[in-house]
C-alpha positions as CSV (number, residue, x, y, z in Angstrom):
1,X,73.3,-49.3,-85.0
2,X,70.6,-50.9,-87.0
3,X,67.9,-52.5,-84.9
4,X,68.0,-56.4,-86.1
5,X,65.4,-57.8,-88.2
6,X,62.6,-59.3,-86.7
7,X,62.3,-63.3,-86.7
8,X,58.8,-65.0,-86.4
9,X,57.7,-67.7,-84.1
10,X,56.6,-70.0,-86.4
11,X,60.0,-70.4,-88.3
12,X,61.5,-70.7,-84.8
13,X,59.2,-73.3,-83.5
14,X,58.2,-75.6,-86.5
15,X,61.7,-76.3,-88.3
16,X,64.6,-78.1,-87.3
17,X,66.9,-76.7,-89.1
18,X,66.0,-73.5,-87.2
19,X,68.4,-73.4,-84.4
20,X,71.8,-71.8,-86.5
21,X,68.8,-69.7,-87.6
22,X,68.5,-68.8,-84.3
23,X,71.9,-68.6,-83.2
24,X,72.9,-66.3,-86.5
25,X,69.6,-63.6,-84.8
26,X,71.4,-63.9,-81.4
27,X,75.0,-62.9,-83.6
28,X,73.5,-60.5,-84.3
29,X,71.8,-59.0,-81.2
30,X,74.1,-59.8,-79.0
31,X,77.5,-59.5,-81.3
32,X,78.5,-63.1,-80.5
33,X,76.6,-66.3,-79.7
34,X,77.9,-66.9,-75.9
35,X,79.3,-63.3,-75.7
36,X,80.0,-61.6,-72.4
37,X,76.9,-58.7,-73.9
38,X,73.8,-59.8,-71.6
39,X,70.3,-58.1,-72.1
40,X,69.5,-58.0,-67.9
41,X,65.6,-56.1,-68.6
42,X,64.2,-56.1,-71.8
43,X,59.9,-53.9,-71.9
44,X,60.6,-52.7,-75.5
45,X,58.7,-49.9,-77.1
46,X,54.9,-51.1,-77.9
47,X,53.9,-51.2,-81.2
48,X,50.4,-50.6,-80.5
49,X,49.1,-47.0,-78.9
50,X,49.5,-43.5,-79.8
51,X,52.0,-42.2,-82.3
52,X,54.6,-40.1,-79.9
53,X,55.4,-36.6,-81.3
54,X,58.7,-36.4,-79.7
55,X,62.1,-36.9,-78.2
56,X,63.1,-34.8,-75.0
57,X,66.5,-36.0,-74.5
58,X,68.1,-36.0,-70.4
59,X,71.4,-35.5,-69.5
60,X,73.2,-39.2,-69.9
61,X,73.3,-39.8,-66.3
62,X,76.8,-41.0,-66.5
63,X,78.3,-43.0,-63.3
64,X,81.6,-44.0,-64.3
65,X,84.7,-43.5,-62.0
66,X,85.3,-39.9,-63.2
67,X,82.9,-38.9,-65.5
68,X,81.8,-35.2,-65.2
69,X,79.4,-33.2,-66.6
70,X,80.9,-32.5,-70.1
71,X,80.1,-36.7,-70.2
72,X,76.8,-36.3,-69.6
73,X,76.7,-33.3,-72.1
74,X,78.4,-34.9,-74.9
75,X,76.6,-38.2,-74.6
76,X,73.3,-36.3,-74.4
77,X,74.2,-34.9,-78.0
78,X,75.5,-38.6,-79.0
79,X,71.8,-39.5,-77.7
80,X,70.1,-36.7,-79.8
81,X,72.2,-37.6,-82.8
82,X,71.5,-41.0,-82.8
83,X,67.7,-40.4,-82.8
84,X,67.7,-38.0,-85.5
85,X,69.2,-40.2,-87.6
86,X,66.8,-42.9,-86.6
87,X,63.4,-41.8,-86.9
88,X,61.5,-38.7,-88.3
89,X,60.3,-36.7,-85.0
90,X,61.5,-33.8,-83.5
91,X,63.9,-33.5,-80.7
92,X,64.6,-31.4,-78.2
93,X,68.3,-31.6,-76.5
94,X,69.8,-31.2,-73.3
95,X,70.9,-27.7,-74.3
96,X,67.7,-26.5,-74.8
97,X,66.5,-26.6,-71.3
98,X,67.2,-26.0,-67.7
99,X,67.4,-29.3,-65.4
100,X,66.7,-28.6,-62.0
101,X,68.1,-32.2,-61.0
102,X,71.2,-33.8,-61.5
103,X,70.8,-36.0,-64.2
104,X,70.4,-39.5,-62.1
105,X,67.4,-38.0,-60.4
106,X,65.6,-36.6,-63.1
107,X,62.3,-38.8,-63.8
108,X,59.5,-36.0,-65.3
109,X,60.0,-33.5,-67.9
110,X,57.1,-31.2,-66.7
111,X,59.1,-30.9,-63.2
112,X,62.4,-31.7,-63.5
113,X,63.1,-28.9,-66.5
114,X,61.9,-25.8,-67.6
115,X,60.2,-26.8,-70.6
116,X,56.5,-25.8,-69.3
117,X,57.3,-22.3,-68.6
118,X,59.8,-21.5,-72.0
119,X,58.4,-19.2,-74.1
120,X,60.5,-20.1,-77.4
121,X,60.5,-23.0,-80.1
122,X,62.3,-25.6,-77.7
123,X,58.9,-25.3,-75.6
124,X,56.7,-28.5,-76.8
125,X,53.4,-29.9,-76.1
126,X,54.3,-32.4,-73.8
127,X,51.4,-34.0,-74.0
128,X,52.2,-36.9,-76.4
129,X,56.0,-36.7,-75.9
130,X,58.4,-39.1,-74.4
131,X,61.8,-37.9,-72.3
132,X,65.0,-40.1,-73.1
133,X,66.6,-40.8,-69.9
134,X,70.0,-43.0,-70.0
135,X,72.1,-44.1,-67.2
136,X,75.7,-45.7,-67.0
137,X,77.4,-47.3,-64.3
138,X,80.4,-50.0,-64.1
139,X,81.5,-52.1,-61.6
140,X,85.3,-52.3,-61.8
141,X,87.1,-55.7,-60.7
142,X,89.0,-55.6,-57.3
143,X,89.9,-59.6,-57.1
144,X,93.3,-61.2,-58.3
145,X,92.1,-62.9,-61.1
146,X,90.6,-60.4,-62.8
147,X,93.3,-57.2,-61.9
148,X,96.4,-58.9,-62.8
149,X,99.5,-57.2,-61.8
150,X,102.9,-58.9,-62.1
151,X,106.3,-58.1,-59.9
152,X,109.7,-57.9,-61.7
153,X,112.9,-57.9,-59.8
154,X,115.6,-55.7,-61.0
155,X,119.0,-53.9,-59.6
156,X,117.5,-50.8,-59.6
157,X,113.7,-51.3,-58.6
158,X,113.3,-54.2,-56.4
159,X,109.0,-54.1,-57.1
160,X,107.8,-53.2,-60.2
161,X,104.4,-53.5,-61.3
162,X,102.9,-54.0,-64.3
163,X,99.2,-53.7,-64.8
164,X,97.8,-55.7,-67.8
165,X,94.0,-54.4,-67.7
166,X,91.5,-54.1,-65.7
167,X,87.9,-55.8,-66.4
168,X,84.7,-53.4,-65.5
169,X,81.1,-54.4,-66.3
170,X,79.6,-52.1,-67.8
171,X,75.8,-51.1,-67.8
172,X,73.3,-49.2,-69.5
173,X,69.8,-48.7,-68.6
174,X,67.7,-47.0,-70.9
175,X,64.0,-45.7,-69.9
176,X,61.4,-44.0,-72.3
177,X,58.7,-42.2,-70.4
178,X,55.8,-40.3,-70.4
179,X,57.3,-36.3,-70.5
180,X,54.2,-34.9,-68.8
181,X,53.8,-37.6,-66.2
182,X,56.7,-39.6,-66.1
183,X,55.3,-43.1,-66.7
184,X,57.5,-45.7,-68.2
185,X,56.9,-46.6,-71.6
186,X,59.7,-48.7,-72.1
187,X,62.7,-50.0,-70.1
188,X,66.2,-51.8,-71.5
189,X,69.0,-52.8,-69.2
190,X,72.1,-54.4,-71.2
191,X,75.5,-54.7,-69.8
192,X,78.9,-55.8,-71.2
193,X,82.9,-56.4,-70.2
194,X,85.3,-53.3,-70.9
195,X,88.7,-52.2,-69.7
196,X,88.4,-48.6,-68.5
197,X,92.3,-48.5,-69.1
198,X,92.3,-48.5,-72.9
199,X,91.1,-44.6,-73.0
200,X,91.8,-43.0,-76.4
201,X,93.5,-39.4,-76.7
202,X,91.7,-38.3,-79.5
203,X,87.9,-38.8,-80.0
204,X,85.4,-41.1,-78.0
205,X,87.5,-41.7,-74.9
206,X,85.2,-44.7,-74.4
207,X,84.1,-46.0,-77.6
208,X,82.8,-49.3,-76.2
209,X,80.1,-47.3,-73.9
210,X,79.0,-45.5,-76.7
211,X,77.9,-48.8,-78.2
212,X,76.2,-50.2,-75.5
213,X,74.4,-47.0,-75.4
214,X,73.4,-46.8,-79.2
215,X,72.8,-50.5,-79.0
216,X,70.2,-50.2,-76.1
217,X,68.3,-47.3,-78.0
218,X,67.6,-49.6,-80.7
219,X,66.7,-52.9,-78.2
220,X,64.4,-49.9,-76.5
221,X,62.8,-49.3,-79.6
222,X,62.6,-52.1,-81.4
223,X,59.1,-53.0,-82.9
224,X,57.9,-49.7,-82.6
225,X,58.8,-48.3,-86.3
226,X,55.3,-46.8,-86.9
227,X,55.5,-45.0,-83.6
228,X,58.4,-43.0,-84.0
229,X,58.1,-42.8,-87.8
230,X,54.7,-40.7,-88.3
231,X,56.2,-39.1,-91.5
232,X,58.5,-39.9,-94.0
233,X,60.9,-36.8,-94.7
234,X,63.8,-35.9,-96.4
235,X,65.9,-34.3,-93.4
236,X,68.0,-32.0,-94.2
237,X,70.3,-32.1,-90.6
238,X,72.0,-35.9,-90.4
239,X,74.4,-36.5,-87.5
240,X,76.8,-37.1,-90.0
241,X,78.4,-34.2,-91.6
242,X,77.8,-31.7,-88.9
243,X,79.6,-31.0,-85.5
244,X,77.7,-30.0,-82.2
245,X,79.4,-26.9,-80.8
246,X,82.0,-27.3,-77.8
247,X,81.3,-24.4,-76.0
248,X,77.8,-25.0,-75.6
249,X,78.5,-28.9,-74.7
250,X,80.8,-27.2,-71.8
251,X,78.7,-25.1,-70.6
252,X,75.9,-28.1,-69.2
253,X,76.5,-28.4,-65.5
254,X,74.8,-30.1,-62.9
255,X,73.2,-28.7,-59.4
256,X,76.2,-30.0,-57.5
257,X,78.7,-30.0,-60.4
258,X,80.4,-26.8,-62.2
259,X,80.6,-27.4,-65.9
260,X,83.8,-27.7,-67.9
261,X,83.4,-23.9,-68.8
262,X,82.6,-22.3,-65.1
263,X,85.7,-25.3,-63.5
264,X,88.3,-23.5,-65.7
265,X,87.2,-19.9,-65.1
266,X,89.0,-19.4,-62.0
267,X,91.9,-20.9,-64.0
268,X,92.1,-18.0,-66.8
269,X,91.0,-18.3,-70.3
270,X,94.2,-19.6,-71.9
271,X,93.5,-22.7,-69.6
272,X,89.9,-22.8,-70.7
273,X,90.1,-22.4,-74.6
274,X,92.9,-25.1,-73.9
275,X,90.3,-27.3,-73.0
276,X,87.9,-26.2,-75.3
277,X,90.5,-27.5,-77.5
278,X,90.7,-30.7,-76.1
279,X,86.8,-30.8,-76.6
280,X,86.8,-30.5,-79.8
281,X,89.4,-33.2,-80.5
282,X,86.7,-35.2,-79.0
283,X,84.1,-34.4,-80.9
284,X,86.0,-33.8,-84.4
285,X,89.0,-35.6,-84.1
286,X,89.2,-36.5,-87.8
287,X,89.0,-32.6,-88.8
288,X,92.7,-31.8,-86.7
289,X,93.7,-28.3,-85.2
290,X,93.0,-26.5,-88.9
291,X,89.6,-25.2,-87.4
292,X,90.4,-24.7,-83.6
293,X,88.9,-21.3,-83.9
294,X,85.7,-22.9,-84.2
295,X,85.1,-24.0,-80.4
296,X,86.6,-20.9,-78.7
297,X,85.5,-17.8,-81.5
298,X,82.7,-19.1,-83.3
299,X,80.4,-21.1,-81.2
300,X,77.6,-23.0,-83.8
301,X,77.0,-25.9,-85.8
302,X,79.5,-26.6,-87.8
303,X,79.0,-28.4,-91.3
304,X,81.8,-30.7,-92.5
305,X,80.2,-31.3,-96.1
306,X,78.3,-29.5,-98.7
307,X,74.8,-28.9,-98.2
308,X,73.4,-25.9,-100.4
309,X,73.7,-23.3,-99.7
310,X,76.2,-24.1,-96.7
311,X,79.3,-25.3,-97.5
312,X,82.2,-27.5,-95.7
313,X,83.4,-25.5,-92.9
314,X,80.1,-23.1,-92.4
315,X,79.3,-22.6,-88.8
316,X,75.5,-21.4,-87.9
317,X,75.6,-19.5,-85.3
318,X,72.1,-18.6,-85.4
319,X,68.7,-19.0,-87.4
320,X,66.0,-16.5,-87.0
321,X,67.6,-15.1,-84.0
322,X,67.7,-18.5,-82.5
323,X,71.3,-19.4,-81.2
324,X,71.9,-23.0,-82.9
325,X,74.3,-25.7,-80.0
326,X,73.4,-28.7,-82.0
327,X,71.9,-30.3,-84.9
328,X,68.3,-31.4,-83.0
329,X,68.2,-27.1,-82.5
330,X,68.7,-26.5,-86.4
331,X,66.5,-29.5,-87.5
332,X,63.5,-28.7,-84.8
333,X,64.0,-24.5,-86.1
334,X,63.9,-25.2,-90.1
335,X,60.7,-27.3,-89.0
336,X,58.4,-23.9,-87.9
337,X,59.3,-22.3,-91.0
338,X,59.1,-22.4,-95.2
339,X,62.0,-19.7,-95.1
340,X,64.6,-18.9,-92.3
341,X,67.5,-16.6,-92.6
342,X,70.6,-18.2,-91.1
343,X,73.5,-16.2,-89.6
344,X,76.7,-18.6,-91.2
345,X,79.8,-17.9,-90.5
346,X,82.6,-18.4,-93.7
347,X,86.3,-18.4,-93.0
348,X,86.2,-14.7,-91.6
349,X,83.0,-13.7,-93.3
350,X,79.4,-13.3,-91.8
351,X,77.0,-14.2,-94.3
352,X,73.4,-14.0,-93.6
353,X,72.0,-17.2,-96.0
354,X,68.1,-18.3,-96.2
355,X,67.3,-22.1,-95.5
356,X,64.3,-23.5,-96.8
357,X,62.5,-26.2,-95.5
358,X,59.2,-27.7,-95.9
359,X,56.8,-27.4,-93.3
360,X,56.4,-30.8,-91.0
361,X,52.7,-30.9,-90.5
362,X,51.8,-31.5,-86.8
363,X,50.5,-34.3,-85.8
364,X,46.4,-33.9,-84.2
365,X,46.6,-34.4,-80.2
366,X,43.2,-35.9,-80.5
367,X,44.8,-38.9,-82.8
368,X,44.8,-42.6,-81.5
């Protein structure tokens, strides 16, 4: 989602043929003038203040009816995705850390994670950087008007019931804070109307979440484009073209929750590599059963298009001895180095590959 263009107050105030000026903004920003989406909390990013030198990513602290760990996981990489694509700064994932709270609780990247005391390339200065926590909830409705169910007579089933829908609210808070203190920076709270009972089979199970989500990130940031923009760079890692590994989405649990991968454990491993399967139907459904191997054999990043030297189909498993989960791993490792060498793996084939790319220069701690 593109974050809306900005309107000025002085076209807003001073014309009268401003207001379906106005109203096409609202479109816009809210997808429909008099929609059901609301904007509850809006303290967006300040444009003013130091540049921040990145993006620690939470665990989506996801409160649906049912949602699990492997949500929080997944949306966490959505999350990660969605800011790589959006701004220039490097980010470090929910996979590259240890959370010592379940992801509803967790307020301060210095305590709540093990980022202080790593001793490899996710570690960052957290001075200067800004955690990405996300929350979901939805209040499903319990009264006749809005859970409709209808009774049909018939010889065989005197009650039959027929449910046409169900209407939730749904909604997303999204808080930017201070990762060595854990001060807010900037707060959005949006919610809108779903129905929980239109779940898809194949890919984002709740695709109307996900928008509220991406949605909020760019309400959360808006004005702020010189903050999270330091440098403009020609990234090699997009979210488009490359999947985020299954196995290592499965394997996030919480304190109190087992993830996907230790649940099915007990169950033997034709159970679990079945639902490594069904992962990956999630997260790819476009690409089909023709690289099932990927999420159970060859856990990586796996591209879907060409990008010299890798090619469609290439999974790296690992870069410099690095094991690479996700796409903010592999663009946060090609940053420390001219040169790295790349274990890829090609149909049956390990090929070791190098990947240049240029240098990010580090921003000063002592800049404004």
């Amino acid at each position: 989602m593109e974050t809306p263009s900005r309107l000025s107050k002085k076209s807003v105030v001073t014309s009268r043929g401003t207001w379906p000026l106005l109203c096409a903004f609202i479109v816009v920003l809210l997808g429909g003038c008099g929609g059901p989406f609301q904007v509850v909390q809006s303290r967006p990013l300040a444009a003013e203040g130091p540049k921040i030198k990145g993006f620690i990513v939470f665990p989506v602290a996801d409160m649906t009816p049912g949602a699990k760990p492997i949500d929080a996981s997944v949306r966490a990489s959505d999350v990660a995705g969605w800011l790589l694509d959006r701004t220039e700064l490097p980010v470090v994932g929910h996979l590259d850390f240890k959370s010592f709270k379940a992801p509803d609780d967790m307020r301060m990247a210095s305590v709540d994670t093990d980022l202080v005391t790593r001793k490899d390339s996710a570690q960052p200065d957290l001075h200067g950087w800004v955690s990405v926590w996300v929350q979901v909830t939805e209040n499903r409705a319990t009264n006749v008007r809005d859970l409709v169910d209808m009774r049909r007579k018939g010889k065989k089933n005197q009650k039959v019931y027929r449910m046409h829908g169900v209407e939730a609210t749904v909604r997303v808070e999204v808080r930017l804070r201070d990762a060595m203190r854990g001060r807010t920076k900037a707060v959005i709270v949006v919610k809108d109307i779903d129905d929980p009972t239109r779940m898809r089979l194949k890919g984002d199970p709740r695709p109307r979440v996900t928008q509220l989500i991406e949605r909020a990130l760019g309400l959360v940031l808006e004005e702020a484009e010189e903050r999270v923009a330091p440098e403009k760079l020609s990234r090699l890692i997009r979210r488009k073209g490359t999947v985020a590994n299954a196995t290592g989405l499965a394997g996030y649990g919480t304190p109190t929750k087992p993830s996907l991968i230790d649940e099915y454990k007990k169950k033997g491993e034709v159970d679990l590599k079945t639902a490594l399967v069904t992962l990956w139907s999630r997260l790819a459904p476009e690409l089909g059963i023709r690289v099932t191997y990927f999420p159970t054999k060859y856990p990586g990043l796996l591209f879907t298009a060409d990008r010299a030297p890798l090619k469609s189909g290439d999974v790296v498993r690992s870069v410099d001895g690095e094991q690479i989960w996700d796409r903010c791993q592999l663009d946060r490792v090609l940053r420390s180095c001219e040169t790295c060498k790349a274990h890829v793996q090609r149909g049956f084939k390990e090929l070791y590959l190098p990947l240049r790319w240029q240098p990010v220069p580090r921003p000063d701690q002592d800049d404004p």
